[in-house]
N, C-alpha and C positions, 0 to 999 in steps of 0.2 A: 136029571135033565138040566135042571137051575146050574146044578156042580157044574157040569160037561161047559154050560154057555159061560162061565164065567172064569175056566180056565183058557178058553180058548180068547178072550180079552187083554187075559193077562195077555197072552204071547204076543197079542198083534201088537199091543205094546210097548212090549221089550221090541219087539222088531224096529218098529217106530223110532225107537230111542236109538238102537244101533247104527237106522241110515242116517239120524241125524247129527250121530257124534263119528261118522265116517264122512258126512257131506263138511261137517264142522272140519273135520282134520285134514281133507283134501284141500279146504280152503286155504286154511292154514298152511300145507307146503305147498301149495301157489305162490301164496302172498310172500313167504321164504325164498320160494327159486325166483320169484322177480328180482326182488332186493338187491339178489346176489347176483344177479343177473346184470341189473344199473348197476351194482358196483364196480362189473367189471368194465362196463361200459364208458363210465365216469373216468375209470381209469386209463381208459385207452385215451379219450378226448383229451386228457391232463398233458398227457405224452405227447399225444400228436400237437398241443397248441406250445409244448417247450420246444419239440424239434422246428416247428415252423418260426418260434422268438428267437432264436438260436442264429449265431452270425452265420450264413453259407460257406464252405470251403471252395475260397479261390483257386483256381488255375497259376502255377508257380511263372511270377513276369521272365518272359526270358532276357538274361543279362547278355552283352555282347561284350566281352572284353575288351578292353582300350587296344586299340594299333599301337605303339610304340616303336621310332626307330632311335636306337641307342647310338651314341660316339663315345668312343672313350679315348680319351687323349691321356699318354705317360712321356715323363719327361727324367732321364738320367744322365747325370753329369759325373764324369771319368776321364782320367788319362787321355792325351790323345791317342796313342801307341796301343789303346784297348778298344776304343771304338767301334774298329773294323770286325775285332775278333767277336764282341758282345755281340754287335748285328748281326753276324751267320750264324750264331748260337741262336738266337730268337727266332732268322729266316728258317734253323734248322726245326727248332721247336713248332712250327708253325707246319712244316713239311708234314712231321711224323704224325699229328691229328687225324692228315688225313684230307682230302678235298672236300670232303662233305663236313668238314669243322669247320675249315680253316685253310685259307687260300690268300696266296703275296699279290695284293694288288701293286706295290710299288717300292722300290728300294736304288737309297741313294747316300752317298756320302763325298761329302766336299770338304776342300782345305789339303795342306801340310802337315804331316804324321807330326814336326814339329813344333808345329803352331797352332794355331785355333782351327780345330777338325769340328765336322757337324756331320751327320747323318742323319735320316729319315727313314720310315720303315713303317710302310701301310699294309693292312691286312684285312682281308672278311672273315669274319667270325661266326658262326652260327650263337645267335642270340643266347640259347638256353646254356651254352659254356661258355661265352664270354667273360665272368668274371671268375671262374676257375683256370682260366685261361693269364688271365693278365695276373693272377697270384703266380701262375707259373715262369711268366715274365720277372716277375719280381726276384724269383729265386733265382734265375741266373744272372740277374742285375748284382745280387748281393753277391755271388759266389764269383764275382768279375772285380768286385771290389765299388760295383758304382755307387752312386747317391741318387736318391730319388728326391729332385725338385719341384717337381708337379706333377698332379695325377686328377684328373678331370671327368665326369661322368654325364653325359648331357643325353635329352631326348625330343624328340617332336612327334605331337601328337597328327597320326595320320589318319585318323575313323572316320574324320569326318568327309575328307577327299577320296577314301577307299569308296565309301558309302555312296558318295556324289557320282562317282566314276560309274562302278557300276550301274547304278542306277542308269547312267550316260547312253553308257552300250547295250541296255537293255531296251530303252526306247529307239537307238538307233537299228538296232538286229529288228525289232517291231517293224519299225518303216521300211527298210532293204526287204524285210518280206513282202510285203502290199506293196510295195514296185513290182519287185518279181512277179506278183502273181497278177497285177495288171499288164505285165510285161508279156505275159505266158498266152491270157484271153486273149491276147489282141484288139484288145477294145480301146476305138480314140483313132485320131488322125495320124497320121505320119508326124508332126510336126509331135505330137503330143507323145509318142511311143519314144522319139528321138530325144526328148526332152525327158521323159524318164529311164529312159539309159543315161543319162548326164546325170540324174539326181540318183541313180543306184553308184554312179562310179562314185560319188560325193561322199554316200554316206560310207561306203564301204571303203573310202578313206578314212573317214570320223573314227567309222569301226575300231581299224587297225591302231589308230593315236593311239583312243582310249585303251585297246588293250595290250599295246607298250607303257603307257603310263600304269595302267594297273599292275603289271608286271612287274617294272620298275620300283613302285610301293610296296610290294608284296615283299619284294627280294631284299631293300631296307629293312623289313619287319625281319621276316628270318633272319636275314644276319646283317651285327655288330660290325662299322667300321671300327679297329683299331686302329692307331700313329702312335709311335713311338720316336721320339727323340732324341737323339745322342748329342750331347754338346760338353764342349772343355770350358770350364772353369777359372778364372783367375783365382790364383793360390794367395791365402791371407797369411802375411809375413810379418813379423815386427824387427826385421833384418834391417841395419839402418843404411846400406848400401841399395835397399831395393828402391828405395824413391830417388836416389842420386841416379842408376841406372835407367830410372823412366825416365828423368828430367834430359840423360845426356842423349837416351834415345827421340825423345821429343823434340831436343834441341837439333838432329839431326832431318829431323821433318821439317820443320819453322825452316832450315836453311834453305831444303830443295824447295817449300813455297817461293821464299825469297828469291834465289836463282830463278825460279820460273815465271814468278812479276817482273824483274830483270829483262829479261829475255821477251818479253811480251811488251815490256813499254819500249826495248829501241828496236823491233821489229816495226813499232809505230814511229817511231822518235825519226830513228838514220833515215825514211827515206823523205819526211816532212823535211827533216834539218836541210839534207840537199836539194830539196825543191827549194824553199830561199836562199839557198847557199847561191843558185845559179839563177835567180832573179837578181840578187845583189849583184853579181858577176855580169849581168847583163846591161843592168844600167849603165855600170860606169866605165863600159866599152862603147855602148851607143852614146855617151852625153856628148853634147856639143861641148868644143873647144872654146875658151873665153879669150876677146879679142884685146890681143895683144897690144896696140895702135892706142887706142881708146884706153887701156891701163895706163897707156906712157904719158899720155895728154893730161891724167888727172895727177 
């Protein structure tokens, strides 16, 4: 009986022991899955406080490109007897682009085939071929025999008047509607509705400026004025016959000034001369006669 009580101690025992090193080892992965648990927590906070130190991504500024109205001014010196021919080469060049390149605003040519010739030769361009354009100017200049004396590129900047304008008509289309729709209720005196028909006719003037000038800007932006130039030359000679040939032709000018001061002082001269001519003439018909009588006594 003593046997039996003293086995059954042992086991409550061992029992004892087992929940103790089961309650031990549950504590223990507790205290394990916490850890790992703050670790991963720690590691989020890490995260979250770099993306929050971290510069924000901006929204990209939007740029407005510059307005630009370009001139290009070329200038080719040639024969006079080539002139005429080079300018309808270029009017021609200008044609075949097409209207929507390239359009003749103007063409002109002054002088004698054998004297000092000039021509002139204006054009619209569509901006973005503008200078593939004028390289193609160039090639029929050279293949004409011309010289190229000047060649000019210029621009003004228009953004800030496009900018201004519109803005312009934006305020004013505002206002022409708030007439109108005061115009429409009928609210106000006669005097007051008559007076905002006068102030809708006004803006809707403003209106239309602005958007011919805005037009007008725009149509600069798109397209390039060209000019072109044509002019003859004086030829560099060391001929020693060619300064005697200026001198005798200068000496032929100097003469016609000279005849023309001539001719200009006794258009003055002849008729002053006979205006005293016949005051002299007058006296010495009216003068008294000296007494004869009275000579002879002395």
């Amino acid at each position: 009986m003593k046997k039996n009580w003293v086995l059954m101690s042992v086991a409550v025992l061992a029992l004892a022991a087992c929940s103790e090193a089961g309650d031990q080892t549950g504590s223990y992965g507790d205290v394990a899955y916490d850890a790992e648990t703050s670790a991963e927590m720690a590691a989020e906070i890490t995260e979250n406080d770099a993306d929050s130190s971290a510069i924000p991504e901006l929204a990209d500024i939007p740029i407005t490109m510059p307005q630009l109205a370009y001139t290009y001014d070329y200038r080719w010196r040639l024969p006079s007897e080539e002139i005429g021919s080079l300018q309808r080469r270029h009017a021609t060049l200008c044609e075949q682009q097409g209207p929507g390149a390239c359009q003749i605003l103007g063409m002109s040519k002054t002088g004698e085939e054998a004297g000092n010739v000039s021509g002139v030769l204006q054009m619209a361009v569509a901006s973005r071929q503008a200078r593939a354009f004028g390289a193609l100017l160039d090639d029929e200049a050279q293949d004409a025999g011309a010289e190229q004396v000047a060649a000019e590129i210029a621009s003004e900047e228009l953004s800030k008047r496009i900018v201004d304008t519109e803005a312009r008509l934006r305020a004013r289309t505002e206002l022409r509607d708030r007439l109108m729709e005061a115009l429409e209720t009928r609210n106000g005196t006669v005097e007051e509705l008559v007076e905002a028909e006068r102030s809708v006719a006004r803006v809707n003037e403003e209106i239309d400026q602005a958007r011919s000038w805005l037009a007008e800007m725009e149509g600069r932006v798109a397209y390039s004025r060209v000019t072109v130039h044509y002019e003859t030359g004086m030829p560099i000679s060391n001929d020693f016959l060619s300064p005697v040939e200026g001198a005798v032709g200068a000496l032929g000018s100097i003469l016609g000034y000279v005849v023309a001061a001539l001719i200009l002082i006794g258009s003055v001269a002849l008729p002053l001369g006979l205006v005293i001519w016949g005051i002299r003439a007058g006296r010495r018909r009216f003068a008294p006669l000296p007494d004869t009588a009275s000579e002879a006594a002395t």
